[in-house]
PLY file of the C-alpha trace (Angstrom):
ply
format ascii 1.0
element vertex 374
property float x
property float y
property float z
element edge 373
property int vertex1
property int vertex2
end_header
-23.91 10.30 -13.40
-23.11 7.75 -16.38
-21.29 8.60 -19.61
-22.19 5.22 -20.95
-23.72 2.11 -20.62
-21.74 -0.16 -18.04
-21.59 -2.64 -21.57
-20.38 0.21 -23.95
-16.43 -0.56 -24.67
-14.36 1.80 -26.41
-12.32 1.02 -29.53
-8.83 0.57 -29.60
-6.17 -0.13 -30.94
-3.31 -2.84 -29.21
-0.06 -3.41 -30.29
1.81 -5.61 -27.88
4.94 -3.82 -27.03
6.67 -5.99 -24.57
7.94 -9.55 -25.25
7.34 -11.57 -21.81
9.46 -14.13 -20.36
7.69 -16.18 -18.07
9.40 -19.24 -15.50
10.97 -20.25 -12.53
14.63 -19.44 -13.06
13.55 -17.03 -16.11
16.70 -14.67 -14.79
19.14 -16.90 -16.60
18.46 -15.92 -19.99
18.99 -12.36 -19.39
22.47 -12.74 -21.18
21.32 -14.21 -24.50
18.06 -11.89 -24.55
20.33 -8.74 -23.69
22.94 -9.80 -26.23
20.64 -9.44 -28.93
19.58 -5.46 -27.94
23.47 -3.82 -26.51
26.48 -4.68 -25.27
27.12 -1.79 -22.48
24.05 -2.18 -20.53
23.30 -0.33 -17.07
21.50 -2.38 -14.20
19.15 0.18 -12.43
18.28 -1.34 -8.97
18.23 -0.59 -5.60
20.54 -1.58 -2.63
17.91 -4.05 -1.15
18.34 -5.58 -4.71
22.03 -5.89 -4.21
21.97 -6.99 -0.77
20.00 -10.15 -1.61
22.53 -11.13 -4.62
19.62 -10.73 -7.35
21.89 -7.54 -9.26
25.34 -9.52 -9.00
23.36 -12.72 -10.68
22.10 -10.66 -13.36
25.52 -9.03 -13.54
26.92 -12.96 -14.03
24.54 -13.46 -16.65
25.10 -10.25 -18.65
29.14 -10.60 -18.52
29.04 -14.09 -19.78
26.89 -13.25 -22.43
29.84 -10.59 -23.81
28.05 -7.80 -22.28
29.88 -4.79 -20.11
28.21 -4.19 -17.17
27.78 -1.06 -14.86
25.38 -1.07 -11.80
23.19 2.41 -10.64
21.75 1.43 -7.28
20.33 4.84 -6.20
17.26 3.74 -7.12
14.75 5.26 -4.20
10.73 4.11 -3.67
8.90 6.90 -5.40
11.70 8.06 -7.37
11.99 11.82 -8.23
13.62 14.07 -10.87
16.43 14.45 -8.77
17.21 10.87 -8.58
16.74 10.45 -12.41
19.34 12.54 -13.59
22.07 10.66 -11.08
20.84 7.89 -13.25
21.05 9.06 -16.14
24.66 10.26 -15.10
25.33 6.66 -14.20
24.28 5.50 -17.91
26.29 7.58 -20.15
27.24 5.33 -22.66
24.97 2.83 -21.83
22.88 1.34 -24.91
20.71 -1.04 -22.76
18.72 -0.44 -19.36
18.41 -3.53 -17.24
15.96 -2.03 -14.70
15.46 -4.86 -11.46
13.56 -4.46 -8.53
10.25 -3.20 -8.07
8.14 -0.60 -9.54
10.50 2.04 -8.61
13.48 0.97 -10.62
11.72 0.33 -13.92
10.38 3.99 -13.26
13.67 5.23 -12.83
15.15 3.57 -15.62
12.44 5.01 -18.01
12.85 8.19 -17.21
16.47 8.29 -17.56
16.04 6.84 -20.88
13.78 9.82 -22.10
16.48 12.02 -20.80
19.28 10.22 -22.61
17.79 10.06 -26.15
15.61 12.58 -26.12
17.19 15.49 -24.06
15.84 17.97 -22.36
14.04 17.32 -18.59
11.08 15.32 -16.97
8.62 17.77 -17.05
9.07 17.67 -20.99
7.57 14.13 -21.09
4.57 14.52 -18.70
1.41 13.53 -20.52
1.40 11.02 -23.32
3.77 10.74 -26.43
5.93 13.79 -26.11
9.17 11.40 -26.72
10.37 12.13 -30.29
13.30 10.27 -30.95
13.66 6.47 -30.10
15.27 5.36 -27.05
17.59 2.61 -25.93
16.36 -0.99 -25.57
15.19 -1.38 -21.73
15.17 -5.25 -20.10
12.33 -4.96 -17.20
12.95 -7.80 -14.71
9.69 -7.63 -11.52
11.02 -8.63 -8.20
7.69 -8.19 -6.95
4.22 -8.79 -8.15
2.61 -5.71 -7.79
3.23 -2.69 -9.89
3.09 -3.78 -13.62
5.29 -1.72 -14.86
7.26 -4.05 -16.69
4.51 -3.88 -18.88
3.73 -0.51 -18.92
4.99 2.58 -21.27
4.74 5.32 -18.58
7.58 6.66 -15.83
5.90 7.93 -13.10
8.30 10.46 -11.73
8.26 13.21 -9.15
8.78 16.88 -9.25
12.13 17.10 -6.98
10.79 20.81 -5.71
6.98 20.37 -5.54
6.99 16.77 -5.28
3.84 17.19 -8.16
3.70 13.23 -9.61
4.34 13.57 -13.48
2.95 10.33 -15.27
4.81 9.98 -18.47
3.37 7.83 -21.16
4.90 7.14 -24.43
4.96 3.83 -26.10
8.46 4.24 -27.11
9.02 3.68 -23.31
8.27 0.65 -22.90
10.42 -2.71 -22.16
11.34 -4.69 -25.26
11.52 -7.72 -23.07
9.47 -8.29 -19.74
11.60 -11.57 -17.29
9.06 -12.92 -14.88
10.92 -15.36 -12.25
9.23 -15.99 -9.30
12.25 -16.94 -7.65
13.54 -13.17 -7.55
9.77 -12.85 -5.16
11.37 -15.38 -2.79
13.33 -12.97 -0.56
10.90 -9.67 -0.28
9.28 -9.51 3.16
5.82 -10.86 4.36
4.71 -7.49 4.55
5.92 -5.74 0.97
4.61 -9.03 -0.55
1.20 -8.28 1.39
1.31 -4.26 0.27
2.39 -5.38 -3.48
0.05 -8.17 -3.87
-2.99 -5.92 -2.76
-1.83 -3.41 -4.93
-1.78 -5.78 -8.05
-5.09 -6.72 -6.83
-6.28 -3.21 -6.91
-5.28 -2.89 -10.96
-7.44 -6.16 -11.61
-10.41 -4.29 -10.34
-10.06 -0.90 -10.93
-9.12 -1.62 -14.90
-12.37 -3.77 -15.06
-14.19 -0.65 -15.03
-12.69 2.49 -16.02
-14.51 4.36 -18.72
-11.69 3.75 -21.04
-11.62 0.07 -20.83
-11.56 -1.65 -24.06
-13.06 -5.38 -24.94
-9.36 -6.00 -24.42
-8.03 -4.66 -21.26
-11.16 -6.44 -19.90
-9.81 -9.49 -20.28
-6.45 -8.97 -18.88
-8.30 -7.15 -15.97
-10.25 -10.46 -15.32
-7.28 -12.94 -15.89
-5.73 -11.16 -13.44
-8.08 -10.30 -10.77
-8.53 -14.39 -11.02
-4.82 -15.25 -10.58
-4.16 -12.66 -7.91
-7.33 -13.13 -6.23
-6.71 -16.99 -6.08
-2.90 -16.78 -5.43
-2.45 -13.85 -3.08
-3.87 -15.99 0.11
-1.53 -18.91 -0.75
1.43 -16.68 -0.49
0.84 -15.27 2.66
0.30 -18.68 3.61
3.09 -20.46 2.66
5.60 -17.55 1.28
7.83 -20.24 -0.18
4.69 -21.18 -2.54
6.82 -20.92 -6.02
3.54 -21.98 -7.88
1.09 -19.19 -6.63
4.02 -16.60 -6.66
4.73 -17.44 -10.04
0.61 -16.65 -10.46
1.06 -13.42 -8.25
3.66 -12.40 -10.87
1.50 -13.31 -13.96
-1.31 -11.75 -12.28
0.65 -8.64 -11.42
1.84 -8.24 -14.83
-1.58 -8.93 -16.93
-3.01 -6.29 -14.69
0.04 -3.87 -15.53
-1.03 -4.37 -19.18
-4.88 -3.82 -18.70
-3.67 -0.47 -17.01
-1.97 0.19 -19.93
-5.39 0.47 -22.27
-7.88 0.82 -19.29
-6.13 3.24 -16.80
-7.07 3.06 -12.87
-9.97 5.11 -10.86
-10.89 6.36 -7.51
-9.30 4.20 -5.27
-6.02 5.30 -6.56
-6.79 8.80 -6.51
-7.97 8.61 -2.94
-4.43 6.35 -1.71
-2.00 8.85 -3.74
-2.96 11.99 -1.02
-3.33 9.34 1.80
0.55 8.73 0.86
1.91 11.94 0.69
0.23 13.26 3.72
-0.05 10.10 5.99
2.98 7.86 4.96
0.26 4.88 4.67
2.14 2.86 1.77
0.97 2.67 -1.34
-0.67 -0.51 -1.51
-2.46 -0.91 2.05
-3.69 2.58 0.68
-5.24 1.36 -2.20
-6.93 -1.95 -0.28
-8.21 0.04 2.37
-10.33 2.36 0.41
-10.97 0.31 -2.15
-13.89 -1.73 -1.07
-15.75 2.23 -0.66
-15.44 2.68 -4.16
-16.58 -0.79 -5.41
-19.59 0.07 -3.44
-19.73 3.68 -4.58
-19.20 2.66 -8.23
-22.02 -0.64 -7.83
-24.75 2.34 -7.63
-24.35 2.10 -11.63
-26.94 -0.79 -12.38
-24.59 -3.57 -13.69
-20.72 -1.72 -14.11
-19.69 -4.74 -12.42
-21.46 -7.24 -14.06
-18.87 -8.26 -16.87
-16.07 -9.09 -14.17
-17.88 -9.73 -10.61
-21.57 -11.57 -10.36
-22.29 -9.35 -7.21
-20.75 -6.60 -6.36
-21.03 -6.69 -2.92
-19.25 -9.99 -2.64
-16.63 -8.66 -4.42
-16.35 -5.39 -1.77
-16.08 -8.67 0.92
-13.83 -10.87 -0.98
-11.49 -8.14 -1.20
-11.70 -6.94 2.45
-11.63 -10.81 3.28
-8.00 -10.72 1.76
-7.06 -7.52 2.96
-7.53 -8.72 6.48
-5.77 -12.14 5.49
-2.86 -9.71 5.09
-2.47 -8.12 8.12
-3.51 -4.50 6.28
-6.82 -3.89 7.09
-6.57 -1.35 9.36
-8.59 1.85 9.48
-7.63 5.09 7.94
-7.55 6.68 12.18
-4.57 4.07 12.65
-2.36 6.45 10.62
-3.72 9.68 12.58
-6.48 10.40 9.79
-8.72 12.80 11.34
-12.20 14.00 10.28
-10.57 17.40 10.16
-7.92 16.47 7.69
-10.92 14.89 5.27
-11.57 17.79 3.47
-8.22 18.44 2.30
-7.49 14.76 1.03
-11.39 14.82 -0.75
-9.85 18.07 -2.85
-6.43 16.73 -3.59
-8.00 12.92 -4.56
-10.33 15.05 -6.72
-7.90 16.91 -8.38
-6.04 13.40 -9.37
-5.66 12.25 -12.90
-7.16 8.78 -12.54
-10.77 10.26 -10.76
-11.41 10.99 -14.39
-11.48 7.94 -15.35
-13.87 6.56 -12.40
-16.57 4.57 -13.97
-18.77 6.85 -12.04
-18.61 10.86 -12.25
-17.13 11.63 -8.54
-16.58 14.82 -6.61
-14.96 15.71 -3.68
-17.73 16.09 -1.67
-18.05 11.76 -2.87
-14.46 11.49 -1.82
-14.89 12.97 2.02
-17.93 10.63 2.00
-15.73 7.84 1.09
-13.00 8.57 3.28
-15.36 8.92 6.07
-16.26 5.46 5.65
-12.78 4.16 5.64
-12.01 6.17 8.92
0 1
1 2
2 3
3 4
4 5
5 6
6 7
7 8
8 9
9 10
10 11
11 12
12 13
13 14
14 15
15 16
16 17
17 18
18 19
19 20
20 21
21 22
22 23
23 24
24 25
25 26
26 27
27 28
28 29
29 30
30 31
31 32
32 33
33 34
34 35
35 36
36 37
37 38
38 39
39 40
40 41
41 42
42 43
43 44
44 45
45 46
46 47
47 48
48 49
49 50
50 51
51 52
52 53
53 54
54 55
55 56
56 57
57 58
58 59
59 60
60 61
61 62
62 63
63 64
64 65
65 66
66 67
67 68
68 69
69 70
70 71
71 72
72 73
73 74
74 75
75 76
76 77
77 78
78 79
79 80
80 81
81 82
82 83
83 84
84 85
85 86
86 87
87 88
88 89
89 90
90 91
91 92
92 93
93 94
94 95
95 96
96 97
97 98
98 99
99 100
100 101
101 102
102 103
103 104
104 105
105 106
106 107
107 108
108 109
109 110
110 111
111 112
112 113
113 114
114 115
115 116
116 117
117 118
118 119
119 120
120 121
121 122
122 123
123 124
124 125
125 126
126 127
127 128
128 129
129 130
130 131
131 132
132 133
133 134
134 135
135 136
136 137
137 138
138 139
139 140
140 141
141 142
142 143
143 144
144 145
145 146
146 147
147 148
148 149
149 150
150 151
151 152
152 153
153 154
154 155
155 156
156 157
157 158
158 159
159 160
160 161
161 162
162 163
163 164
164 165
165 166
166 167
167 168
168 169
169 170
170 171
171 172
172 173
173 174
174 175
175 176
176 177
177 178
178 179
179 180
180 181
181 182
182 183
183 184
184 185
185 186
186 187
187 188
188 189
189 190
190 191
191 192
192 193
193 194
194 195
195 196
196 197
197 198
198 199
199 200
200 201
201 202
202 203
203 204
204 205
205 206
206 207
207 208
208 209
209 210
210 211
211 212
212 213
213 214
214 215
215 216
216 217
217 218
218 219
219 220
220 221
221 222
222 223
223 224
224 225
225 226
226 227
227 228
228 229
229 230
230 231
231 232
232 233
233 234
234 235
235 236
236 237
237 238
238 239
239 240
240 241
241 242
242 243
243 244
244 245
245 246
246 247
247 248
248 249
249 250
250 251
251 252
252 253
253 254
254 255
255 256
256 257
257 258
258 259
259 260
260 261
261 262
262 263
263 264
264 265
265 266
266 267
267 268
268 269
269 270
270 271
271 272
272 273
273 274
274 275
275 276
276 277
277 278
278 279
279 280
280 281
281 282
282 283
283 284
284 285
285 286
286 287
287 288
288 289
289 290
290 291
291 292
292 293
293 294
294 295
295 296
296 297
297 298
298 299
299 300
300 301
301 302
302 303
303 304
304 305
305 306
306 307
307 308
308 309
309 310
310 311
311 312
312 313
313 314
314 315
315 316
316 317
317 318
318 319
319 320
320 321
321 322
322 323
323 324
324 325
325 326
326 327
327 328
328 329
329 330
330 331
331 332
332 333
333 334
334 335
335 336
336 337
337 338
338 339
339 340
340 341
341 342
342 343
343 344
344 345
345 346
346 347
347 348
348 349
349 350
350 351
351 352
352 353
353 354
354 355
355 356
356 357
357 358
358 359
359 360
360 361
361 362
362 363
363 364
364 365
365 366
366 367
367 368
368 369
369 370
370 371
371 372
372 373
């Protein structure tokens, strides 16, 4: 069932929160941006980030600028409470984040800076707002295009003990100062650029029709489902494509920000369980099921009409590019089983972002749609 008309937009109310940087070789003005925010910052990255020279560069960059430098690399994929407090052990004194890497590290970052000004521990922060006192300046610099965090006001943390995912929203979160060099994309695999670029894709579409999307996060939901959409198949052709990964990035980002004001649906809360329980990573997750829900969601005469002319070609288009990168693979690849349906339909119920699904879904829906992706 409906709520609204697919044409009814909510009201809002945007403030843009994070200054972006945009350019080939954008990395070099970390020092003079930085300068003007601390002068002991902490890099938060991760040791793939070290290995291919991109922390010691931003290091350089901070140093000559008159900055003092420390480096946390502990930074983990899907990092939990456990790994927040050995950052924010790393960053005493600190009074600048400089979180690199991918999705992960500008997690990690923000929730060590909620623990740092504000006290207290993660589970204090989950929900929206809950931060009271202001927190340090953070620099969020995307080595992939995929997440969108870097312009996004929520740390998406897990529970150490019951690995429970705590979203943690609060504008005062957010980067000051977003660096997008598509130079930094140069050296991730074929494979994470495949799994991040789908992913990205994923927020273009999703945001386009949430039931809180606003007249503006439907324009960054567009802008980027046309960049990524456009770009993503040039990169897997020709990886060393600085143009179309400079795109990718934009594309990434824009959708980060439409997440921001539209938050993200069904397909999300179907790949989250397939995850945890499967290892299938996060963003072949997302592209696999995600076609289902368009078509699920298209039984609402018109939802899709403000971002896709036909619904159905947009299902194709996006298997089309799913298959271009190596990821479309059915869910019985990763030992899915019709048995282990109903427990994934209750969990991807039970997920935060079903709410938002354009249309009202159930797990009974979800098993359907699982069934389909089998």
């Amino acid at each position: 069932m409906q709520n609204t008309s697919p044409h009814d937009l909510s009201a809002f109310d945007w403030q843009l929160r994070t200054r972006l940087v945009v350019g080939a070789g954008a990395l070099a003005r970390l020092g003079e941006l930085a300068a003007g925010l601390g002068q002991r910052a902490l890099v938060v990255t991760d040791s793939g980030i070290v290995a291919a020279g991109h922390a010691a560069r931003a290091c350089d960059f901070l140093r000559t600028a008159g900055l003092s430098v420390a480096v946390f690399d502990g930074v983990r994929e899907n990092p939990t409470t456990g790994d927040v407090a050995r950052c924010v052990e790393a960053a005493r004194g600190a009074d600048i984040l400089i979180g690199i890497g991918g999705g992960s590290s500008m997690d990690t970052a923000k929730g060590a800076n909620f623990i740092l000004t504000n006290g207290g521990e993660m589970r204090d922060y989950w929900g929206v707002g809950k931060a009271t006192k202001p927190m340090l300046p953070l620099i969020a610099i995307p080595t992939t295009a995929g997440t969108g965090s870097e312009c996004q006001s929520a740390a998406l943390i897990a529970d150490e003990t019951t690995h429970q995912k705590m979203a943690c929203l609060d504008p005062k979160a957010a980067a000051r100062i977003a660096i997008l060099d598509p130079v930094l994309t140069l050296s991730q695999p074929l494979r994470v650029t495949a799994c991040t670029g789908i992913d990205a894709l994923a927020h273009a579409v999703e945001t386009a029709v949430t039931r809180k999307r606003t007249a503006l996060s439907t324009l960054f939901s567009r802008e980027a489902f046309r960049l990524c959409a456009t770009a993503l198949p040039q990169v897997l052709a020709d990886p060393a494509d600085l143009a179309a990964r400079g795109r990718m990035q934009l594309g990434a980002a824009y959708a980060g920000l439409a997440i921001e004001y539209s938050m993200l649906g069904a397909a999300h809360s179907m790949a989250n369980p397939l995850t945890a329980h499967h290892g299938v990573v996060h963003g072949q997750a997302v592209g696999i099921v995600l076609p289902w829900v368009v078509r699920f969601n298209a039984q609402l005469p018109g939802i899709y009409d403000d971002f896709h002319p036909d619904a159905e070609e947009l299902a194709a288009t996006i298997e089309r590019i799913l298959a271009l990168s190596g990821l479309a693979q059915p869910l019985r690849t990763f030992g899915v089983t019709l048995e282990n349906i109903p427990a994934l339909a209750e969990e991807a119920a039970r997920q935060w972002t079903a709410s938002f699904n354009p249309r009202t879904i159930a797990a009974a829906d979800f098993a359907r749609l699982y069934e389909s992706a089998l």
